[in-house]
N, C-alpha and C positions, 0 to 999 in steps of 0.2 A: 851784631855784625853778621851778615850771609858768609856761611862759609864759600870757601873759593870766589870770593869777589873780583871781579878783574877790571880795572879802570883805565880807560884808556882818553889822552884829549890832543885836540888837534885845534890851533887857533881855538876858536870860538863854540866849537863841538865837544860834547863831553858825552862821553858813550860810556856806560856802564854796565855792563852783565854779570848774574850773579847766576851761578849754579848752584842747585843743593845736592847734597853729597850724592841723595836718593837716586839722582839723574842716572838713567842709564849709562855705562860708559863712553859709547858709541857716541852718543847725541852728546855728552860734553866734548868728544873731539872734533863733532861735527861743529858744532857752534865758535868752537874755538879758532878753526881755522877759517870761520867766516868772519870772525874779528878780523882776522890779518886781511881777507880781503879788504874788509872796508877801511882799515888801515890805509892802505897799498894805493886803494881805490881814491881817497880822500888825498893821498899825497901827492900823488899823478893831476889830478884836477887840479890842484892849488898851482902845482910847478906849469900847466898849459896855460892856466889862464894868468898868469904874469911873467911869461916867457913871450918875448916877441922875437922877429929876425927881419931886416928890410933884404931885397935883391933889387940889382940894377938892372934894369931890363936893359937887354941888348940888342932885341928883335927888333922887327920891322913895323910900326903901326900898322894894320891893316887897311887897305881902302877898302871903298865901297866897290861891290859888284853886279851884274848884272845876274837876275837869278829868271832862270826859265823854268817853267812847267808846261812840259805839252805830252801831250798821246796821239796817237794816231791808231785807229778803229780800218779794217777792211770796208771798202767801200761807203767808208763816213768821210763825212768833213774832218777839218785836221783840226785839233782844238788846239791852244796855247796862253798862257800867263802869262804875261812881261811884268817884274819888278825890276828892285835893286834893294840889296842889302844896303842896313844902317848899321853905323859905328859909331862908336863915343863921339869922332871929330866931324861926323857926316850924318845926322840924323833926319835928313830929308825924305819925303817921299818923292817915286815918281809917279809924275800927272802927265796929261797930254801933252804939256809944255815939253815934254823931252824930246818929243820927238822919234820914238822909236821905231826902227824897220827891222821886218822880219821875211827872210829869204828862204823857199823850200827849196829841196832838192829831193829828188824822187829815181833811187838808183843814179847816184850822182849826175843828173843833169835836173839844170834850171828847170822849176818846175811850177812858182807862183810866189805872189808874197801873201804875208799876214796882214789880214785887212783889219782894223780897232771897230768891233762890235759893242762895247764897253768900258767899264774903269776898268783900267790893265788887263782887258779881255779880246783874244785876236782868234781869228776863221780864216782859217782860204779851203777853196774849191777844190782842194788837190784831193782827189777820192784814192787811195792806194788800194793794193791789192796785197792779198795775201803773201808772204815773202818778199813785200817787199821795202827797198832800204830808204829811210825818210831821213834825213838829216835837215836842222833849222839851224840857220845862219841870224844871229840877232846883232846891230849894231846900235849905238847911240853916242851921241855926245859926251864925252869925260870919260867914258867908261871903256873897257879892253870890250872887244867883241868877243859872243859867246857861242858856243857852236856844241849842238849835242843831234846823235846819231841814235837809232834804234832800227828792228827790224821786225815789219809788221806781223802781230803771231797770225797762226794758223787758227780754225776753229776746232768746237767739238760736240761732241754728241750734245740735242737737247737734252735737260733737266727734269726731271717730272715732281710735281707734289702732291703730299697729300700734306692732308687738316683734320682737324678733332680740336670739338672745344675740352677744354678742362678750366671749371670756376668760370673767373674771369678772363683767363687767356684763351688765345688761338695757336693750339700746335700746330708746328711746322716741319716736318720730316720732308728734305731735302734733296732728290738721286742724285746722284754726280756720279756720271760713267768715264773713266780716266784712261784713254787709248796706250800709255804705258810706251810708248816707242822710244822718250824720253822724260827727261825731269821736269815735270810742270808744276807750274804755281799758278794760286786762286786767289781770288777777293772773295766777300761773300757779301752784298750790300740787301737790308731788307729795308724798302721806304715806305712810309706810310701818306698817300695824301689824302687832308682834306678837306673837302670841299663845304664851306658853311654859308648858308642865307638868311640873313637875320638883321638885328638893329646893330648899327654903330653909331658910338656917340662920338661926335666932334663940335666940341665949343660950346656941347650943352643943348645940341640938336640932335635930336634922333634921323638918324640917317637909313631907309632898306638897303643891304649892299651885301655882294657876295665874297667872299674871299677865298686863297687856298693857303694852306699851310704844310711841312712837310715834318715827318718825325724820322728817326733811324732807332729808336729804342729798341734794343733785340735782348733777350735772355737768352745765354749760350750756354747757362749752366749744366745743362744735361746731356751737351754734345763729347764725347771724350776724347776729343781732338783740342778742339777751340776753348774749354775751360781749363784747360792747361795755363792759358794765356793769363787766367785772374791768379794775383798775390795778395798776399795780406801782409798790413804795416806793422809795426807793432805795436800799435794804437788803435788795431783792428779793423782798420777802413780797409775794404778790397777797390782792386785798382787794378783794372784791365792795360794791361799791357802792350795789349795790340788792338788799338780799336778801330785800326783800320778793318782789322782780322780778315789777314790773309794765311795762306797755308802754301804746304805744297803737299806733291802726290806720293810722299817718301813712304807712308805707312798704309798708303792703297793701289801703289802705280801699277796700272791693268786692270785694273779690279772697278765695282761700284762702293762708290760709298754713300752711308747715306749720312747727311747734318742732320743736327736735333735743334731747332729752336723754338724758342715763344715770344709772339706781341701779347699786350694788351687788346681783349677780343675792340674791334672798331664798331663803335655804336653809332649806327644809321637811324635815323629818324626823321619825321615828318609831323609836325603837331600847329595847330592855330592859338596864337596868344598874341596877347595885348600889352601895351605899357604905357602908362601914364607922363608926357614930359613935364619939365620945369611950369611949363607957362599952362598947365590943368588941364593938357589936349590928351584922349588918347586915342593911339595909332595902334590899331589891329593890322594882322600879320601872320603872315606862316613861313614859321623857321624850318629850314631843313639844314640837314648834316649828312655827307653820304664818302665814305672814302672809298680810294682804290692801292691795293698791297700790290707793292712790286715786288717780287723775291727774282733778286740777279745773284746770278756766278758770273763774272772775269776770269778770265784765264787772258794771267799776264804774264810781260816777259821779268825775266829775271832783275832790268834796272830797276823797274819800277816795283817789283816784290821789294828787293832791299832798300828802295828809300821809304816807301811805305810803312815797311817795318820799324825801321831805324826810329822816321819820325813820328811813330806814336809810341815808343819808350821817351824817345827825346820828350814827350807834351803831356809824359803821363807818368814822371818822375815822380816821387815825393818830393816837395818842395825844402822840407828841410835837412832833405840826404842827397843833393843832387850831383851827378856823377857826371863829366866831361862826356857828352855823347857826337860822336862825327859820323852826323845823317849820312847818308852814301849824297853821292852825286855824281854823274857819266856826264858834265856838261863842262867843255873844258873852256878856262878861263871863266868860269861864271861858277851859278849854286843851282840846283834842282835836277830835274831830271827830264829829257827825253822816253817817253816808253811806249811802250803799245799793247792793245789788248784785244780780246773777240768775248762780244755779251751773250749770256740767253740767260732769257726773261720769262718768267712767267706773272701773270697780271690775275688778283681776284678783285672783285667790284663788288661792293657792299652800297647798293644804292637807298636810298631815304626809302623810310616805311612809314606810315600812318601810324600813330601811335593809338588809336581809336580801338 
């Protein structure tokens, strides 16, 4: 027999630990009182998982809502979303069939409506100006009217970049000059498009056809602002938190700051090849591939910083810890947001090179 044996059993569990006297003293009190946790540990599990409680719900079922998304740009088109939220007792989509209208006002007088450019996609002509108040009126059949307000931002200073490859990537060092008069918030969008000329197969036919495709893949790990934003599980997946990544000017307002990011460098090419079809033909050809990087800063207003936020914790949860999150929304009687913003862009073009 081990001296000091200590037996412990639980249901169907038989834990056994056996100290020898040699044990340092320490580390048998250590061990010891890690029994009791798992004691403790093991009693608490058994008593959750055959403990249940029913409640009577006394609330309201929720109906369905009308949910808006729109922004308004100085001197752009007015862009906006039309849905509707779904519910356990309501899981429709809305289609054209609803019928929906959308009413601008611009410094509160009538000022155009939402023309359908698309599926639940609406434009009007209304160009605002800076400062000023755009409110969208949206109506439909069955549903409360939804009405959201914002006030067109101001601009700011252009951005400048620079680049440096490293390996495979393309660094990206950011400026963003922050005028500091008041509290601003940012987006930071890097897109990637592009542009390919090649074969496509359809139904077993080789097809010449060109396409565009678009990426937003950014590495923000080196920025000490914006990596803030990534966590880790405890299963060690990282998980961006903000992948809208937005910011504000708390820890630079008046000053420049610079972002730190990396793409995957974009490889342009131009080469002549050939491929053989199904039926023994084959079609010569010259593929090319040539992208253009957009790197935008936004400066937006404060609705649309907190729903943006909101909603990429809300989309970027762990799936099996997931916490009660209430997205923002400034759009009353409805869901989404009204907001506004002012872009500067800077564009690089990586056009197709011969590969010869």
């Amino acid at each position: 027999m081990i001296p000091n044996m200590a037996i412990g059993k639980s249901d169907n569990i038989l834990v056994m630990i056996g100290f020898s006297r040699s044990f340092p003293l320490f580390l048998t009190r250590l061990l010891f009182k890690m029994r009791i946790v798992i004691f403790i540990w093991i009693g608490l599990f058994y008593c959750g998982c055959n403990n249940s409680e029913e409640y009577d719900f006394q609330g309201k079922v929720p109906e369905s809502r009308l949910v808006l998304y729109a922004y308004a740009e100085a001197d752009s088109l007015l862009y906006a979303e039309i849905s509707k939220s779904r519910t356990y007792t309501d899981n429709t989509e809305m289609d054209s069939t609803w019928n929906a209208r959308g009413q601008v006002y611009m410094n509160d007088q009538y000022a155009g409506e939402l023309k359908l450019v698309g599926h639940n996609r609406y434009s009007s002509e209304v160009r605002p100006k800076a400062g000023d108040k755009i409110t969208i009126k949206v109506a439909c059949s069955g549903l409360e009217e939804a009405i959201g307000s914002t006030i067109v931002c101001n601009s700011f200073p252009e951005i400048k970049l620079d680049t440096f490859s490293k390996m495979n990537t393309l660094q990206l060092r950011i400026h963003l000059k922050d005028r500091g008069e008041t509290e601003n918030y940012y987006r930071l969008v890097i897109e990637n498009e592009r542009f390919h000329h090649g074969i496509r197969w359809e139904n077993g036919h080789g097809k010449i056809d060109s396409s565009t495709t678009y990426s937003y893949d950014v590495d923000l790990s080196g920025d000490e602002l914006l990596s803030h934003e990534m966590i880790t599980t405890i299963f060690g997946k990282e998980i961006n938190v903000n992948p809208y990544q937005v910011f504000t000017n708390e820890s630079f307002r008046g000053k420049e700051r610079i972002i730190h990011a990396s793409v995957s460098h974009p490889h342009a090419y131009e080469r002549e090849t050939w491929v053989i079809t199904g039926d023994g033909d084959t079609i010569r050809y010259v593929e090319k591939e040539s992208h253009r990087l957009r790197v935008k800063v936004l400066r937006i207003d404060k609705p649309l910083f907190d729903y943006l936020y909101t909603l990429g914790i809300f989309e970027n949860q762990s799936s099996m810890y997931k916490e009660p999150i209430q997205v923002y929304s400034n759009v009353e009687d409805g869901l989404g947001v009204v907001g506004s913003c002012f872009t500067r862009e800077v564009i690089m073009d990586f056009p197709a090179k011969s590969e010869k």
